[in-house]
VEXDREN-2710 file (C-alpha; in Angstrom, 1 decimal):
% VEXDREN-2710
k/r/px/py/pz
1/UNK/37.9/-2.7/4.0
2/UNK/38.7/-5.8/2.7
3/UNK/35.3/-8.7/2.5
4/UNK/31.9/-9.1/1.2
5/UNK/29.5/-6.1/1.1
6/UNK/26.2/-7.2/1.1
7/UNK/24.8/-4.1/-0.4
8/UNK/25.9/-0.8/-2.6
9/UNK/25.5/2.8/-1.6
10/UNK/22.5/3.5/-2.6
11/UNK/19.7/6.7/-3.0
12/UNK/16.1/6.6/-1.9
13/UNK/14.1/7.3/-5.2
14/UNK/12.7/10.3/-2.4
15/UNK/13.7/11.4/1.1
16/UNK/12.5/13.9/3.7
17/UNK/14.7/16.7/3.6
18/UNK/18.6/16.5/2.7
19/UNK/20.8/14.0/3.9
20/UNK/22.9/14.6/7.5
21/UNK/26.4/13.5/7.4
22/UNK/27.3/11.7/10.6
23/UNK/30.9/10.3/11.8
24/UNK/30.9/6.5/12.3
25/UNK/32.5/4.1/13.3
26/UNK/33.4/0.1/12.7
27/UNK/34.8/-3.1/15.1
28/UNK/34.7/-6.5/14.4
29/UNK/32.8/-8.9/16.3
30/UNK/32.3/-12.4/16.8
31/UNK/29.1/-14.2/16.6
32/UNK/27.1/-15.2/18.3
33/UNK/25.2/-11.7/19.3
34/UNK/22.8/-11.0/21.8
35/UNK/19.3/-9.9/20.5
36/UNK/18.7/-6.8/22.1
37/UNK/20.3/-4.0/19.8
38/UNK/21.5/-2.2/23.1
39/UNK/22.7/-5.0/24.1
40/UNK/25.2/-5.8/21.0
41/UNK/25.9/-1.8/21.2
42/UNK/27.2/-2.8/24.8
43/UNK/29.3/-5.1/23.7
44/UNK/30.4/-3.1/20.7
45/UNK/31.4/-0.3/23.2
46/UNK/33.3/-2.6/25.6
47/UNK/35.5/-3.9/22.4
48/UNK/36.3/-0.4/21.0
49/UNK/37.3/0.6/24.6
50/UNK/39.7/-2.6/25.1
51/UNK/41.3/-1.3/21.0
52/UNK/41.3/2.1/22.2
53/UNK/44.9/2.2/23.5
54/UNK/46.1/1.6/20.2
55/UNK/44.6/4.3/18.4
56/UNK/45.9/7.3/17.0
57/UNK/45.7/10.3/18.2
58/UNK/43.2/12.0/15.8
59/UNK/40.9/8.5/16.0
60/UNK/40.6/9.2/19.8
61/UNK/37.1/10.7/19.4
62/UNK/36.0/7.8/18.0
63/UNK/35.3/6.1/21.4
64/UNK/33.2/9.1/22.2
65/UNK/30.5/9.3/19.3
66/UNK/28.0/7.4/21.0
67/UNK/27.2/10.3/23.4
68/UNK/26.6/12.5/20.1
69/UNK/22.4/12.8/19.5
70/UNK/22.8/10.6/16.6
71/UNK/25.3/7.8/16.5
72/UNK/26.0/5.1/13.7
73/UNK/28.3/1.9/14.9
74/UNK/29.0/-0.8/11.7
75/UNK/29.7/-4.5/13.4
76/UNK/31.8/-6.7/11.1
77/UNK/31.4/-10.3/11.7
78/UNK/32.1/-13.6/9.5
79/UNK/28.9/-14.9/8.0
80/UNK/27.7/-17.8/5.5
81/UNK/27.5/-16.1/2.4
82/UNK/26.2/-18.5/-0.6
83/UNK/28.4/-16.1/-3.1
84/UNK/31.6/-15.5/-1.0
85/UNK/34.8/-17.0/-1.5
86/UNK/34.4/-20.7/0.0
87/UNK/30.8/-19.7/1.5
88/UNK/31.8/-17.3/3.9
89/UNK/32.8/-13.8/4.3
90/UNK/32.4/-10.1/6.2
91/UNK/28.8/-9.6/7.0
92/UNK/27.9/-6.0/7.9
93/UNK/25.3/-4.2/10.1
94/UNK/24.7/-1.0/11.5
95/UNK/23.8/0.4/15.2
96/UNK/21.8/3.6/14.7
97/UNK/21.9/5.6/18.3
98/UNK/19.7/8.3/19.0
99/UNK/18.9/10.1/22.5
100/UNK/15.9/9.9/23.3
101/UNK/14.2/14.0/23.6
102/UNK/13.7/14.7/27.6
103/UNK/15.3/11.7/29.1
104/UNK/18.7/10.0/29.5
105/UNK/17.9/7.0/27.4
106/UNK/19.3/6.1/24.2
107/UNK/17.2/4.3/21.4
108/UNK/18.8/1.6/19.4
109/UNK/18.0/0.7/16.1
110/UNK/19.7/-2.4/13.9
111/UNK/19.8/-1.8/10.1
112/UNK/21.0/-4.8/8.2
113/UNK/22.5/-3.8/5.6
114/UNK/20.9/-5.3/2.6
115/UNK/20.4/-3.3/-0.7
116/UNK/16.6/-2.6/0.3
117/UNK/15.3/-2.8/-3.8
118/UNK/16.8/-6.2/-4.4
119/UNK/15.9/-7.9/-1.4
120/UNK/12.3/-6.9/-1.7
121/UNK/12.5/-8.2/-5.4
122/UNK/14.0/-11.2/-4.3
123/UNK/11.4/-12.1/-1.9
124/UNK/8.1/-10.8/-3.9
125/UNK/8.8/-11.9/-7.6
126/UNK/6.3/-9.8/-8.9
127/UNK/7.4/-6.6/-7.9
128/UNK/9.9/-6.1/-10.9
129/UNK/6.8/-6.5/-12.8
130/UNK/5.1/-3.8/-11.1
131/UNK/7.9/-1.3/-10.7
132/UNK/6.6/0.4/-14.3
133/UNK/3.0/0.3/-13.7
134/UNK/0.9/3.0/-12.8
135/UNK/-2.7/2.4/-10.6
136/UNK/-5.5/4.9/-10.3
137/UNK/-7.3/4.6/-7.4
138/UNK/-10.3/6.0/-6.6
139/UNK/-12.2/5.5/-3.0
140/UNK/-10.1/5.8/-0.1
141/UNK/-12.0/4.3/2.7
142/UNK/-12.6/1.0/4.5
143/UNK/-11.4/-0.7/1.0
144/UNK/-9.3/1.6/-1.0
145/UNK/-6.7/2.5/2.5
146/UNK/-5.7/-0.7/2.7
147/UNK/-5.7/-1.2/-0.9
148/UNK/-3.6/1.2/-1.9
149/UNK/-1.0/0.4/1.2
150/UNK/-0.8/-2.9/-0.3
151/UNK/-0.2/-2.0/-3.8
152/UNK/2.5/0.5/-2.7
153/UNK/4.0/-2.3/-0.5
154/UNK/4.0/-5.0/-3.5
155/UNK/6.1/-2.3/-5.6
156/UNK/4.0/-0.7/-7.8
157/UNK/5.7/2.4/-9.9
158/UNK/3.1/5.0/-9.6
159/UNK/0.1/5.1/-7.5
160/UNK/-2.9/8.1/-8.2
161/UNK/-5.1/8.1/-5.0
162/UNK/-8.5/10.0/-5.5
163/UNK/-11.1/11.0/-3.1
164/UNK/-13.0/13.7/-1.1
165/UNK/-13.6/12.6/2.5
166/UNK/-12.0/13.5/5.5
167/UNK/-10.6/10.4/8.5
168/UNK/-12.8/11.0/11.6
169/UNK/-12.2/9.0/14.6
170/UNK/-15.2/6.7/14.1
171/UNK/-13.1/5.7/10.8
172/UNK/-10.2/4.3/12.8
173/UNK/-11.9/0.6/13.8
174/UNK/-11.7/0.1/9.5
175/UNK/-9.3/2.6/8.2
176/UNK/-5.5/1.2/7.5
177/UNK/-4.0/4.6/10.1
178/UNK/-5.3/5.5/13.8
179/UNK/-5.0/8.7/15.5
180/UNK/-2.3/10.5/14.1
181/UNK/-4.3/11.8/10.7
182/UNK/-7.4/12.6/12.1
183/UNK/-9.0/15.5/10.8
184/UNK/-6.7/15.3/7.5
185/UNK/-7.9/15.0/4.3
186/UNK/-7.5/10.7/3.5
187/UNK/-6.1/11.4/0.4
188/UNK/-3.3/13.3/2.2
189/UNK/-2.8/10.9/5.3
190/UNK/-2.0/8.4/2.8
191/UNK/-0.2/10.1/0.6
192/UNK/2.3/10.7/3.6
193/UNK/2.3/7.6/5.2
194/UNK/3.5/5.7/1.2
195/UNK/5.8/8.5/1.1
196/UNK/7.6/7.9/4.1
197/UNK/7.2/4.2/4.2
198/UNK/7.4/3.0/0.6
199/UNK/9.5/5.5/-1.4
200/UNK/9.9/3.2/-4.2
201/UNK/5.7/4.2/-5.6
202/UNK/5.6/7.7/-6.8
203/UNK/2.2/8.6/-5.1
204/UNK/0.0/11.1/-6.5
205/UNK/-3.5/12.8/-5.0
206/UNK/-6.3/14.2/-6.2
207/UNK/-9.3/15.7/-3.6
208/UNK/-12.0/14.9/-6.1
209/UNK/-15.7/13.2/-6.0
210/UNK/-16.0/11.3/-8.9
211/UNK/-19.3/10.7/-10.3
212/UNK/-21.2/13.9/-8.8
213/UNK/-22.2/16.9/-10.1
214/UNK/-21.0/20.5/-9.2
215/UNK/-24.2/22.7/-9.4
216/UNK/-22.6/25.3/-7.1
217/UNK/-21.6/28.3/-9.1
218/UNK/-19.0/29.3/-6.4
219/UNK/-17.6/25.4/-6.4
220/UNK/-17.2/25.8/-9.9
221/UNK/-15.3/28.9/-10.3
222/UNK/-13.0/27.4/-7.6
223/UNK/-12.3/24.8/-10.0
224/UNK/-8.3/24.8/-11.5
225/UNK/-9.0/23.5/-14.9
226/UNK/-11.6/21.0/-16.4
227/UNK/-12.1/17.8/-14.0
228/UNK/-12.9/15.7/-16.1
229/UNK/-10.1/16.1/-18.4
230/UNK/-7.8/15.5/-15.8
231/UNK/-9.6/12.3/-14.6
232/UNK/-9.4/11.3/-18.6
233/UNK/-6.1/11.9/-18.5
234/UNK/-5.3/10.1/-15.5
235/UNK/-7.0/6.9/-16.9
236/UNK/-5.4/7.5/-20.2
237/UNK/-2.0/7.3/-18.8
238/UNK/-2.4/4.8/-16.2
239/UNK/-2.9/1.0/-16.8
240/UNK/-5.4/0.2/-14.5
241/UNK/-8.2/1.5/-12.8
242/UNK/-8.9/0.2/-9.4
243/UNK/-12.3/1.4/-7.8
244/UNK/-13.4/1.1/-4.3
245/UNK/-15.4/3.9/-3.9
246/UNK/-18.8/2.2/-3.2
247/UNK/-20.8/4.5/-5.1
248/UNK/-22.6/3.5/-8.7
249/UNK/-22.7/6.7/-9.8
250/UNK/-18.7/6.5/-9.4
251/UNK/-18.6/3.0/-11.1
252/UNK/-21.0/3.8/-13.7
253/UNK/-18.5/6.8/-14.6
254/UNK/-15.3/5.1/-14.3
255/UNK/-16.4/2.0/-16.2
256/UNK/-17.5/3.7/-19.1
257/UNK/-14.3/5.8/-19.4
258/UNK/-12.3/2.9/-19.1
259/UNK/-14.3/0.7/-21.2
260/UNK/-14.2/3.7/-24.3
261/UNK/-10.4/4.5/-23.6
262/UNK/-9.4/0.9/-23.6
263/UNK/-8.1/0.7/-19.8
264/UNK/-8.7/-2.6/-17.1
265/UNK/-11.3/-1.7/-14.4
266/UNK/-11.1/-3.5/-10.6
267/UNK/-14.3/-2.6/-8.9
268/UNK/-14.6/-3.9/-5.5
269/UNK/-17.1/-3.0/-2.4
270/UNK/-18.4/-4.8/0.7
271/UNK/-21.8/-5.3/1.6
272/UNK/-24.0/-4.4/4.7
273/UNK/-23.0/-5.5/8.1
274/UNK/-19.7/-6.7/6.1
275/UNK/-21.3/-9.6/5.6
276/UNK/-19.7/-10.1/2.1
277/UNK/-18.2/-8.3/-0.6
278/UNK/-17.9/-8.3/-4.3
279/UNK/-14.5/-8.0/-6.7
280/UNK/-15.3/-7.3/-10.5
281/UNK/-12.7/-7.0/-13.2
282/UNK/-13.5/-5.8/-16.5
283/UNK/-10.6/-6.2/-19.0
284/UNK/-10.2/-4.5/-22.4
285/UNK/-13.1/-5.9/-25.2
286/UNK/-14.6/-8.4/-23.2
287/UNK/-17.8/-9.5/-24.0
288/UNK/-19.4/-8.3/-20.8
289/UNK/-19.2/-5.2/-18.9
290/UNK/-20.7/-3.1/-16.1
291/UNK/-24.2/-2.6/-17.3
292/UNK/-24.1/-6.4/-18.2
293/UNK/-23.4/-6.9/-14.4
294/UNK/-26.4/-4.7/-13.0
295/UNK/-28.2/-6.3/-15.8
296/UNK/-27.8/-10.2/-14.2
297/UNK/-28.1/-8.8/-10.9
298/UNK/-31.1/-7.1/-11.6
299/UNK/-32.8/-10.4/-13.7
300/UNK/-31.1/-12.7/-11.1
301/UNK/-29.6/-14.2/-13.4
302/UNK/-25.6/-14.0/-11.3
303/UNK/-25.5/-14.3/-7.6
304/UNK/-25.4/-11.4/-5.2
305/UNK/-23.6/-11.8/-2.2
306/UNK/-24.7/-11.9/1.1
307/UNK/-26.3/-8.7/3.2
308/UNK/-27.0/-8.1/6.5
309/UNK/-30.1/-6.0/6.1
310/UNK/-30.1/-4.4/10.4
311/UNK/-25.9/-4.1/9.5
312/UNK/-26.1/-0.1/9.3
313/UNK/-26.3/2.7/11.4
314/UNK/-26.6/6.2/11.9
315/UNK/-23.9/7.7/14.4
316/UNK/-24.5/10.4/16.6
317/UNK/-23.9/13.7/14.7
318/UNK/-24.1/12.5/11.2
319/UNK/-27.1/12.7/8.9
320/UNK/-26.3/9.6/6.9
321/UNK/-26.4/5.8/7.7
322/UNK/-23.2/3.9/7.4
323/UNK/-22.6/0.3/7.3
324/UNK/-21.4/-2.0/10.4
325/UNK/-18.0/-4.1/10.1
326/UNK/-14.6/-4.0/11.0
327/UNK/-11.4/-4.0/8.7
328/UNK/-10.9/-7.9/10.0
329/UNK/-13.6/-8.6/7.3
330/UNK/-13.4/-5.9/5.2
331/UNK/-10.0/-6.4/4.3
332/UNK/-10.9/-10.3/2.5
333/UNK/-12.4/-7.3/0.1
334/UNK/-9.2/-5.5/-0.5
335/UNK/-6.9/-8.0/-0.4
336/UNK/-8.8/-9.7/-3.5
337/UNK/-9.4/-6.2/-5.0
338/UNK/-5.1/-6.2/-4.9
339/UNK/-4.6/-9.9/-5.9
340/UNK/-6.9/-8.6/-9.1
341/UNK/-5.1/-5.7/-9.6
342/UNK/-1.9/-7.5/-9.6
343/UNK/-2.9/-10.2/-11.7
344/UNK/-4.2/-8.0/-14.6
345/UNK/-1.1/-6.0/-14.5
346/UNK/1.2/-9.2/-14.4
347/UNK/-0.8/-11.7/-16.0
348/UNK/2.9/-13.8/-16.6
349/UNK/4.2/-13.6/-13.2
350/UNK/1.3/-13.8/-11.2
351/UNK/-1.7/-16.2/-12.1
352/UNK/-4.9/-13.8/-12.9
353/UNK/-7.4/-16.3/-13.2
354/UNK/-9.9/-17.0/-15.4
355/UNK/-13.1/-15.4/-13.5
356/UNK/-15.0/-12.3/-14.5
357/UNK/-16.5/-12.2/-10.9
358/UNK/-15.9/-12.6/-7.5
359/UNK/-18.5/-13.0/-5.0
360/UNK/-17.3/-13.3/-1.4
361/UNK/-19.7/-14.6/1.7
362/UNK/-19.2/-13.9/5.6
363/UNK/-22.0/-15.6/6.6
364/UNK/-24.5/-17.9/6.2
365/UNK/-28.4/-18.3/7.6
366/UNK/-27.2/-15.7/10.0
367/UNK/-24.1/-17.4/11.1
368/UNK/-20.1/-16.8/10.6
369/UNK/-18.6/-19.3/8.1
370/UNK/-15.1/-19.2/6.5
371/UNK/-14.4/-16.6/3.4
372/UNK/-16.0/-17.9/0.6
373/UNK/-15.5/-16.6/-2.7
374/UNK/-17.3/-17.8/-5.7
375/UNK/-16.0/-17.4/-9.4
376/UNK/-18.6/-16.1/-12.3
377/UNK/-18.6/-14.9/-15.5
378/UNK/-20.2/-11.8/-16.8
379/UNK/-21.6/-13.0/-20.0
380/UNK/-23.6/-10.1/-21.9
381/UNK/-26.4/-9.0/-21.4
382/UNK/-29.3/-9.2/-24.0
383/UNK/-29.8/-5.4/-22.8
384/UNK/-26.7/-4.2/-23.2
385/UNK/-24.8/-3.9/-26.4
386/UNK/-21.6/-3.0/-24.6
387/UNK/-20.6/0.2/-25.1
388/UNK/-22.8/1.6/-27.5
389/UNK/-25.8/1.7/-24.9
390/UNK/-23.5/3.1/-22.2
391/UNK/-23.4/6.5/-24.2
END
């Protein structure tokens, strides 16, 4: 096996069960190939059967694997390499075969086979900033899904998803996942779907409501130690705080414990109607904080963003009103809630800005305009001596 390898055996940091050995097997073709991967498994089959005179006796099976259920066939073929000897070298991909349960068909899969860490460091920079970091987030819903799918995607090393709702159908026109988790638990759904899809972020879950009270006496003996404790140690060992939870009582709690433990705090939420959104960041020390922001809002004196006041709702069945929007807007909202995130975690690879506060608009006078996103600062407040008043 003479050549270029273009990767080296490598473990997923986790996997679903143990590893199956399967039998493979490897021909060398010419390029160019045709795109359908059944198609270069065709042509694959027809150049093992042509070589299989020659083979040995014990190798004779070898033109058989492709009826077994799974089936792995490595092409060879001479490739541009910018690090091989004089450019080129072997190039290397695999044909995964499987039958396909009740039918006569076979599914083909092509794997290149890159080293799947480096080359997703080599095309998002940042990630080998984020591989040591570790995100609570709390709010999984019409924000926080595709938030956190995002932050697992861009690399980061741990990811703590916390929240206590459930995905019903009517969440699928703004949730990141469709049919297949209804009924679960979100903080589960998602906690699967990373695992299986980005095993590079350790994700973690916690089925909590942060911000609430438990005045149940039942509720509370269920309890398995003291919440809040194990929120204040999540925060304590994380280094960020991402909340999309939509609830004040939430931020109000998670802003103070991050503001007294020393910890950066994302808040971000849309509006009514999705007409806008909002994307605070509150770093360590800085002159303003949380109260400061409800403070201007309150007095006027920093911008709200837009709200459609008819854009709610109350569906048939539920007792509550929820806001109207689809995750084509709402996702401006998480996308800047992960660019924020991001930045504050790797302020020298990726460009954080210099804003305080983010203030996105839908619309204007009623009508659908671009995404517009103004940058404030949260000066203080003459209310609020930041921190001390928070107590």
């Amino acid at each position: 096996m003479s050549g270029t390898w273009m990767a080296k055996p490598f473990d997923l940091p986790k996997r679903a069960g143990p590893w199956k050995n399967v039998i493979g097997r490897w021909i060398r073709l010419e390029p160019p190939f045709p795109e359908a991967p059944e198609e270069i498994l065709a042509a694959a089959e027809k150049a093992i059967e042509r070589q299989s005179a020659l083979f040995p006796a014990h190798l004779k099976k070898l033109g058989s694997i492709a009826d077994d259920d799974l089936s792995i066939t490595a092409v060879v073929f001479q490739e541009e390499l910018s690090y091989g000897p004089d450019n080129k070298g072997n190039g290397w991909f695999f044909l995964v075969s499987r039958h396909v349960p009740g039918s006569r068909r076979r599914q083909v899969s092509l794997v290149r086979g890159y080293r799947l860490s480096s080359d997703m460091l080599s095309r998002l920079p940042v990630a080998s900033a984020l591989k040591s970091k570790k995100v609570v987030l709390v709010g999984c819903g019409a924000i926080g899904s595709f938030a956190a799918v995002e932050l697992a995607r861009s690399g980061v090393g741990q990811l703590t998803i916390i929240d206590f709702d459930l995905v019903e159908p009517g969440n699928t026109v703004r949730w990141a996942l469709g049919r297949s988790v209804w009924g679960l638990p979100k903080t589960t759904a998602l906690h699967d779907f990373l695992y299986h899809n980005y095993p590079w972020t350790n994700v973690g879950r916690g089925h909590a409501k942060v911000g609430s009270a438990i005045s149940n006496v039942d509720d509370v003996r269920k309890l398995e130690g003291n919440p809040m404790r194990w929120l204040r140690a999540l925060i304590e060992d994380a280094d960020i705080v991402v909340d999309t939870s939509a609830s004040t009582e939430c931020q109000g709690a998670l802003a103070y414990m991050c503001r007294s433990i020393g910890k950066p705090y994302v808040l971000g939420h849309a509006t009514e109607g999705a007409a806008g959104g909002v994307v605070a960041r509150f770093k360590p020390g800085a002159p303003g904080c949380y109260v400061c922001l409800q403070q201007h809002w309150s007095g006027k004196t920093l911008p709200l963003p837009t709200i459609d006041s008819s854009g709610t709702i109350v569906p048939t069945g539920c007792n509550a009103p929820t806001f109207t929007g689809g995750a084509f807007d709402l996702q401006e909202v998480s996308m800047e809630v992960v660019r924020s995130t991001i930045g504050l975690l790797a302020p020298d690879v990726y460009d954080s800005g210099d804003w305080h506060l983010s203030i996105l608009d839908l619309t204007e006078n009623g009508r659908r305009i671009l995404p517009r996103w103004k940058a404030e600062t949260i000066a203080p407040h003459s209310s609020c001596s930041c921190g001390a008043s928070q107590g």
